[in-house]
Backbone bond lengths (Angstrom), bond angles and torsions (degrees), N, CA, C in turn:
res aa  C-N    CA-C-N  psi(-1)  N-CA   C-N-CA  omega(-1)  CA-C   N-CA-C  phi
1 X - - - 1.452 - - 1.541 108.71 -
2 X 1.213 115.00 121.30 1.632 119.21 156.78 1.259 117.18 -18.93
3 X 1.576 126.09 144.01 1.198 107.40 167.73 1.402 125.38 -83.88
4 X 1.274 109.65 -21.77 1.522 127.38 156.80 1.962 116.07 -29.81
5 X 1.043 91.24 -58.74 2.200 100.04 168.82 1.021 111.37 -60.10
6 X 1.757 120.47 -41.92 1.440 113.94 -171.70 1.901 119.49 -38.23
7 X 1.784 91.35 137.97 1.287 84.90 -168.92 1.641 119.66 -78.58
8 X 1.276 115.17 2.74 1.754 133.17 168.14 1.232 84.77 -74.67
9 X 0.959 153.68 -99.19 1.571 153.70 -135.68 1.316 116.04 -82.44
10 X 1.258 111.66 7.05 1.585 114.31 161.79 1.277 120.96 -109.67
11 X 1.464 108.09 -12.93 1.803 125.22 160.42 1.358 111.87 -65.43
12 X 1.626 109.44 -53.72 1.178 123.07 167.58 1.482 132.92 -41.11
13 X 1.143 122.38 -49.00 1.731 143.77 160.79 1.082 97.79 -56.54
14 X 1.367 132.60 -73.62 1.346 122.88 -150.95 1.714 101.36 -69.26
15 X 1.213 117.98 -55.54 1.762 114.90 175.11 1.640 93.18 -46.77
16 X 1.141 150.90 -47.19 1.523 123.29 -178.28 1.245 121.85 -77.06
17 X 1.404 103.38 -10.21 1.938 116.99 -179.49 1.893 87.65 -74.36
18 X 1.188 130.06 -63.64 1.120 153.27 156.31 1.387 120.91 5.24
19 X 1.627 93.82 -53.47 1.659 103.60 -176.73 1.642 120.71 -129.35
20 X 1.242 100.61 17.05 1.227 116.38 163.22 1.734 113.23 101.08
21 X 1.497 118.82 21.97 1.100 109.96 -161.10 2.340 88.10 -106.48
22 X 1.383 108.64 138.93 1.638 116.25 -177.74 1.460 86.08 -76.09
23 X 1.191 111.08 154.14 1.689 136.63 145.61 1.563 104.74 -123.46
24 X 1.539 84.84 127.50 1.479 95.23 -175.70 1.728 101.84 -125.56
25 X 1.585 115.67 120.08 1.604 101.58 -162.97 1.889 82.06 -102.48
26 X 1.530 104.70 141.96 1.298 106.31 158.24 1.825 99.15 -165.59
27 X 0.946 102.16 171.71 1.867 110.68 -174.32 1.596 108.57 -95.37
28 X 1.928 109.83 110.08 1.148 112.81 -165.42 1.714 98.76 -114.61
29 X 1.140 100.54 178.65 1.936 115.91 -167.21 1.405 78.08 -80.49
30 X 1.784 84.78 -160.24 1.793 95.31 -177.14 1.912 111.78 -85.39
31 X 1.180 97.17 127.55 1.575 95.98 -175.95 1.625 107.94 -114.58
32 X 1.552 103.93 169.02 1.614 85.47 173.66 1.419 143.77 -69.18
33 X 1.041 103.96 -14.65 1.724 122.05 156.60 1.415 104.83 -102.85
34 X 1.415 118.41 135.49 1.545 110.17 174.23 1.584 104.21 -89.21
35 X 1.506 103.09 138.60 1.334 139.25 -157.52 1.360 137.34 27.32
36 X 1.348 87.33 56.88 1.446 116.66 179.31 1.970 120.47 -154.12
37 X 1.271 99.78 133.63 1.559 100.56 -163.99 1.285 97.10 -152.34
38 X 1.532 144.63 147.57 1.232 167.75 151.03 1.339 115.43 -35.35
39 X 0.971 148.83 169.06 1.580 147.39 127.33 2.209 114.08 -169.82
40 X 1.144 135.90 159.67 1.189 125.43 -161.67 1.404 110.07 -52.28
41 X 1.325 96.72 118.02 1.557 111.58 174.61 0.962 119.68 61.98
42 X 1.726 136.15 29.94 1.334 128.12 172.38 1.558 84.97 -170.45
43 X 1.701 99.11 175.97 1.425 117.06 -174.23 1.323 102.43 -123.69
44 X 1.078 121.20 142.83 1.576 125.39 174.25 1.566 109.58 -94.93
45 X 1.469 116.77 157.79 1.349 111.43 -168.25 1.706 101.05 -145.18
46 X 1.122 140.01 138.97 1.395 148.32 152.69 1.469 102.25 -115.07
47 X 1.257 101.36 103.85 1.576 112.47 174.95 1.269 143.15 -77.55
48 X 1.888 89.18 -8.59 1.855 119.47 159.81 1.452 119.58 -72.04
49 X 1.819 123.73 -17.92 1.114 146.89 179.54 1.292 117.04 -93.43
50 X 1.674 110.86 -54.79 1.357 110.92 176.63 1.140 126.89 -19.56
51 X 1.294 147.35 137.49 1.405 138.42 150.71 1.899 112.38 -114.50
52 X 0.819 98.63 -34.71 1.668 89.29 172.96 1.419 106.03 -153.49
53 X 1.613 92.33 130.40 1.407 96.17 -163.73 1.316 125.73 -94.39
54 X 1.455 110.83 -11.62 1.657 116.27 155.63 1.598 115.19 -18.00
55 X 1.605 99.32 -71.75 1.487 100.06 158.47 1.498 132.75 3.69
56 X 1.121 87.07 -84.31 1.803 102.84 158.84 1.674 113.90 -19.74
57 X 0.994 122.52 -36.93 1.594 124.20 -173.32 1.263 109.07 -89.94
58 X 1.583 108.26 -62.60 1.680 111.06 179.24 1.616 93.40 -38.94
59 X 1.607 116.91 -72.38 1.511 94.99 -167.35 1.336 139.80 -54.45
60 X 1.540 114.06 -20.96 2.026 119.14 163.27 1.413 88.24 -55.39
61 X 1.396 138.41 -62.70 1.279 121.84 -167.37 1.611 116.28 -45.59
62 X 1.180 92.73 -54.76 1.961 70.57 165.11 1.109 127.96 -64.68
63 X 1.025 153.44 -14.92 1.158 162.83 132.18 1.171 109.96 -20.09
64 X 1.380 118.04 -82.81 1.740 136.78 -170.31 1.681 99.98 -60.97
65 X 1.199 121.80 -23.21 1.558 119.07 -172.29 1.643 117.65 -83.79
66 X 1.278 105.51 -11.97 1.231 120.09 -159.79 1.450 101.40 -105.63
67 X 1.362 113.83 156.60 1.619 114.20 -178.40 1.146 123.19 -97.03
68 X 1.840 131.66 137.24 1.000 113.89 -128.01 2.295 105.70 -77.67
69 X 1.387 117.61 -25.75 1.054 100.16 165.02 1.715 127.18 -57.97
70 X 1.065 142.29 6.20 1.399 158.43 169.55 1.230 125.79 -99.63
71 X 1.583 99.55 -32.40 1.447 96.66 170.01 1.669 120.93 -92.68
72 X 1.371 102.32 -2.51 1.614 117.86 165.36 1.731 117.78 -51.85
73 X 1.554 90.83 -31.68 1.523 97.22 -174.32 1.734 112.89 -128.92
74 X 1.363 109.76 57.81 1.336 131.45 -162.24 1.841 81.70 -101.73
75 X 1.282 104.61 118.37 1.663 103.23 173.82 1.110 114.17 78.22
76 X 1.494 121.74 33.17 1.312 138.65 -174.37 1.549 100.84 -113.92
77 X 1.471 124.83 176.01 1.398 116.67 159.53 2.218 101.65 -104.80
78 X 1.018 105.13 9.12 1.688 126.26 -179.82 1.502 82.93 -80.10
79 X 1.217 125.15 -63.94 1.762 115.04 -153.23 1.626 105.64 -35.36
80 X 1.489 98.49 -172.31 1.788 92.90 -173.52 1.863 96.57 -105.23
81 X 1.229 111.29 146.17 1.469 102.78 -176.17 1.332 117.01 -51.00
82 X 1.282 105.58 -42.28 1.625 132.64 166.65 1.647 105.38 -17.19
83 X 1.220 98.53 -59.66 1.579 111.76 -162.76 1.460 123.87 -59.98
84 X 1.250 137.73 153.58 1.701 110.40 -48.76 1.664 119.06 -30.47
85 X 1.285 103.30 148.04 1.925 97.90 175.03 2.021 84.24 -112.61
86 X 1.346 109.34 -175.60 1.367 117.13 -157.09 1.609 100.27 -75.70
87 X 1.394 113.75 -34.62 1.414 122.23 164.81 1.439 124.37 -27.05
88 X 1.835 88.32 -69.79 1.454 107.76 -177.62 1.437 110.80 -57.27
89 X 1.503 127.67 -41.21 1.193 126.55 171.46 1.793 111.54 -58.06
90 X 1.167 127.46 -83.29 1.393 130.52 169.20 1.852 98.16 -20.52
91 X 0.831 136.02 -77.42 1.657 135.36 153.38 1.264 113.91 2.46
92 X 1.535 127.67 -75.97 1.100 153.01 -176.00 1.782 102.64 -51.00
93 X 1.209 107.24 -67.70 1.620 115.62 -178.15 1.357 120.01 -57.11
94 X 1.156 111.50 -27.88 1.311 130.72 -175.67 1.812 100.96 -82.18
95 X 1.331 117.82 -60.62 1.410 111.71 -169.75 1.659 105.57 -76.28
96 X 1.744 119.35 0.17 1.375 105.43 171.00 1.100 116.74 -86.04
97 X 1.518 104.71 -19.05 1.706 111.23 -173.98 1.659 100.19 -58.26
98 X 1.483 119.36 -52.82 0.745 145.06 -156.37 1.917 107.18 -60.79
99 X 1.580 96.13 -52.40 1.542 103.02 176.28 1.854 111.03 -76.04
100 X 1.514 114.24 -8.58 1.440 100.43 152.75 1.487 127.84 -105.63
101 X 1.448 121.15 0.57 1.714 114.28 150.60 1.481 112.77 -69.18
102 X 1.432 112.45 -32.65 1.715 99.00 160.64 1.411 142.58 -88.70
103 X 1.573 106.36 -7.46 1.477 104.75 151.95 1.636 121.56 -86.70
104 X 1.438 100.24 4.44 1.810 87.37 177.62 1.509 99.74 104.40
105 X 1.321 135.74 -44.72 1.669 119.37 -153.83 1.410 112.67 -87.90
106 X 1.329 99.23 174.76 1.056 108.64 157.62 1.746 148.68 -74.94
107 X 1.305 86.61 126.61 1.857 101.08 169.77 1.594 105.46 10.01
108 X 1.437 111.46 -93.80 1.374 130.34 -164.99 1.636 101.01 -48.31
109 X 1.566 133.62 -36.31 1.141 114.92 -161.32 1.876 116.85 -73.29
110 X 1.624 101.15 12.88 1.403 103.32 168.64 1.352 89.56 -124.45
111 X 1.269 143.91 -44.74 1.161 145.95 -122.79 1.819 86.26 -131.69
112 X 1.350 123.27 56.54 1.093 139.19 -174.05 1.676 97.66 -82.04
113 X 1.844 109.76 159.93 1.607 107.41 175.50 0.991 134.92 -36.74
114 X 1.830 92.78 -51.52 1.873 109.29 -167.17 1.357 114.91 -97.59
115 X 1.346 103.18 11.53 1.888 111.83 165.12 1.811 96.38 -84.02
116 X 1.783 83.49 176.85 1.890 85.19 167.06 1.045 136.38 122.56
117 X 1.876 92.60 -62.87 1.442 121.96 -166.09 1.487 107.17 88.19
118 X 1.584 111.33 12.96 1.443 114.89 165.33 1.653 101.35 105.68
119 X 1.457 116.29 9.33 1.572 114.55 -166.88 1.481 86.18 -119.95
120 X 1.572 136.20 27.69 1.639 99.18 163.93 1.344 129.70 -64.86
121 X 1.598 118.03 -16.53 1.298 115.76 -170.89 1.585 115.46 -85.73
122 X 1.442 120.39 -9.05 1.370 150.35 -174.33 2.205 83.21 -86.29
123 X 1.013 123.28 -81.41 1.237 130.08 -158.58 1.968 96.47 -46.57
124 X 1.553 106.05 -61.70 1.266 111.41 -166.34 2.005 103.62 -50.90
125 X 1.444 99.98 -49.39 1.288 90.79 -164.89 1.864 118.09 -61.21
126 X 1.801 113.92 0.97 1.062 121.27 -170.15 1.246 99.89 -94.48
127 X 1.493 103.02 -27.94 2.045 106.52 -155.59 1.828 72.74 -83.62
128 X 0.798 154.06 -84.44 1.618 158.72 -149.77 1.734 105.10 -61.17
129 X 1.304 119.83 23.31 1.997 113.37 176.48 1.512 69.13 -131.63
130 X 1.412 139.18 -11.40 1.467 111.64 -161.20 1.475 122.58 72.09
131 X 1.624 116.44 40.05 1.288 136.17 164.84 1.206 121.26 -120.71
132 X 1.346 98.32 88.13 1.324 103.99 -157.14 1.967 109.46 -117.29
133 X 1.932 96.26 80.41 1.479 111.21 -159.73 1.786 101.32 -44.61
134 X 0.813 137.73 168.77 1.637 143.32 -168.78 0.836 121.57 42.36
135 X 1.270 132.55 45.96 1.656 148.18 167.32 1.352 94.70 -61.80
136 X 1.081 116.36 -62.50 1.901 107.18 -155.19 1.438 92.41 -87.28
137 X 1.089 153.35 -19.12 1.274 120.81 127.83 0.970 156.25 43.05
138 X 1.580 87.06 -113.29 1.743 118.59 148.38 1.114 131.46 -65.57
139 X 1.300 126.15 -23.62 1.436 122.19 137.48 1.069 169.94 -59.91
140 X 1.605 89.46 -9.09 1.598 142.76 -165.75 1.710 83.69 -90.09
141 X 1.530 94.25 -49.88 1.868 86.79 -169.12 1.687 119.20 -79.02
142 X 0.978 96.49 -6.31 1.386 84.90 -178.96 1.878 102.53 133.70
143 X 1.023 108.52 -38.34 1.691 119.94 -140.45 1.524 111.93 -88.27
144 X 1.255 127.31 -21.01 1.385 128.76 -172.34 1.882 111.38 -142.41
145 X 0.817 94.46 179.95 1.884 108.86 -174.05 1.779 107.05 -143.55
146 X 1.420 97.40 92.76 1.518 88.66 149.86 1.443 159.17 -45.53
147 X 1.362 146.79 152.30 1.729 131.79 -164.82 1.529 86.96 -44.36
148 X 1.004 140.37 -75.32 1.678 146.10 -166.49 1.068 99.51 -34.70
149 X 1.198 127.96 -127.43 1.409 152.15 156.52 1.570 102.45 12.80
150 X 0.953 111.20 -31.93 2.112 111.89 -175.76 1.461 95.96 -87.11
151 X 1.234 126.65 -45.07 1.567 138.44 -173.50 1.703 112.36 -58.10
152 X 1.079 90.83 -44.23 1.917 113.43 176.57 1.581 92.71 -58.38
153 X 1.302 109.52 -64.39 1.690 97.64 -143.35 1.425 85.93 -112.35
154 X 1.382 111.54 36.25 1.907 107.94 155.89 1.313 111.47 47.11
155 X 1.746 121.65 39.65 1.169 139.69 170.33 1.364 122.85 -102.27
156 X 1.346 121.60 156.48 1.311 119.94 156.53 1.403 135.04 -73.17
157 X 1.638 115.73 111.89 1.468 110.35 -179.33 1.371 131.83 -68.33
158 X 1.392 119.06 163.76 1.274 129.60 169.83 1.671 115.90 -19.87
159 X 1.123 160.33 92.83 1.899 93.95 35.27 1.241 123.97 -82.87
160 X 1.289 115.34 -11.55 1.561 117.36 -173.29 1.776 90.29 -72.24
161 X 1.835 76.62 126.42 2.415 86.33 175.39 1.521 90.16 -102.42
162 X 1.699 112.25 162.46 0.942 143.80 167.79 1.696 105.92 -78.86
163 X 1.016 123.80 -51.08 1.582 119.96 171.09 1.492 98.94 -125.57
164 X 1.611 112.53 169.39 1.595 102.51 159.09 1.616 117.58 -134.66
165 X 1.309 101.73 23.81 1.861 123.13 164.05 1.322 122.63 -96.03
166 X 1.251 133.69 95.04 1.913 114.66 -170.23 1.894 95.67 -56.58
167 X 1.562 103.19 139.70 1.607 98.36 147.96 1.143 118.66 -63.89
């Protein structure tokens, strides 16, 4: 089966069809994720390149982490060099964890071996004690509710987000 049919990556699409994130499939050079690349407001995909499509999420998280005049020019030479800054990354990891306790999967299918820099099993074992470094963060942006802050306003905490687009 294509990986395109796969039924992980068709959950996946549609939750970004869902929340406003474009998929744009076209055949790209070598990028830093293979077959997958950024550009305003959507992600590009070569699905002959792909190798793991978890991927796919961490990068909507950049997307969704970013504000929406910035993310206008995501794959621009306008963006800020800056961009991602370490924030936005910690951001990113954090709201994927987040977009796979709400699709159901598992840990590893973002937080795969050869992602990381060799630390997915370091990340997973944090996202699963409920250490979940850049919480305020994500709260900072708009997007989630901590045990506190969720308790107050009779919400659901982290991982469940309140939105998953920063304004």
């Amino acid at each position: 089966m294509a990986l395109k049919e796969n039924d992980e990556v068709q959950k996946v699409l549609l939750f970004l069809n869902e929340i406003g994130i474009e998929i744009i499939e076209k055949e790209l050079e070598e990028t830093f994720l293979p077959g997958l690349d950024l550009g305003p407001n959507c992600i590009y995909i070569d699905y002959n390149k792909l190798l793991y499509p978890g991927d796919i999420l961490h990068e909507a998280g950049h997307l969704a982490v970013t504000i929406p005049s910035e993310r206008e020019l995501v794959g621009s030479t306008q963006i800020s060099k800056d961009w991602p800054t370490q924030g936005d990354e910690i951001a990113a990891i954090l709201w994927s964890y987040a977009a796979l306790h709400h699709l159901q999967f598992p840990a590893d299918f973002v937080f795969h071996p050869n992602g990381y820099k060799g630390h997915s099993d370091w990340f997973i074992s944090n996202f699963e004690s409920e250490n979940y470094m850049g919480l305020p963060l994500l709260e900072w942006m708009g997007l989630c509710l901590g045990n506190e802050k969720a308790e107050k306003e009779n919400k659901s905490p982290f991982p469940a987000m309140q939105k998953w687009i920063r304004d």
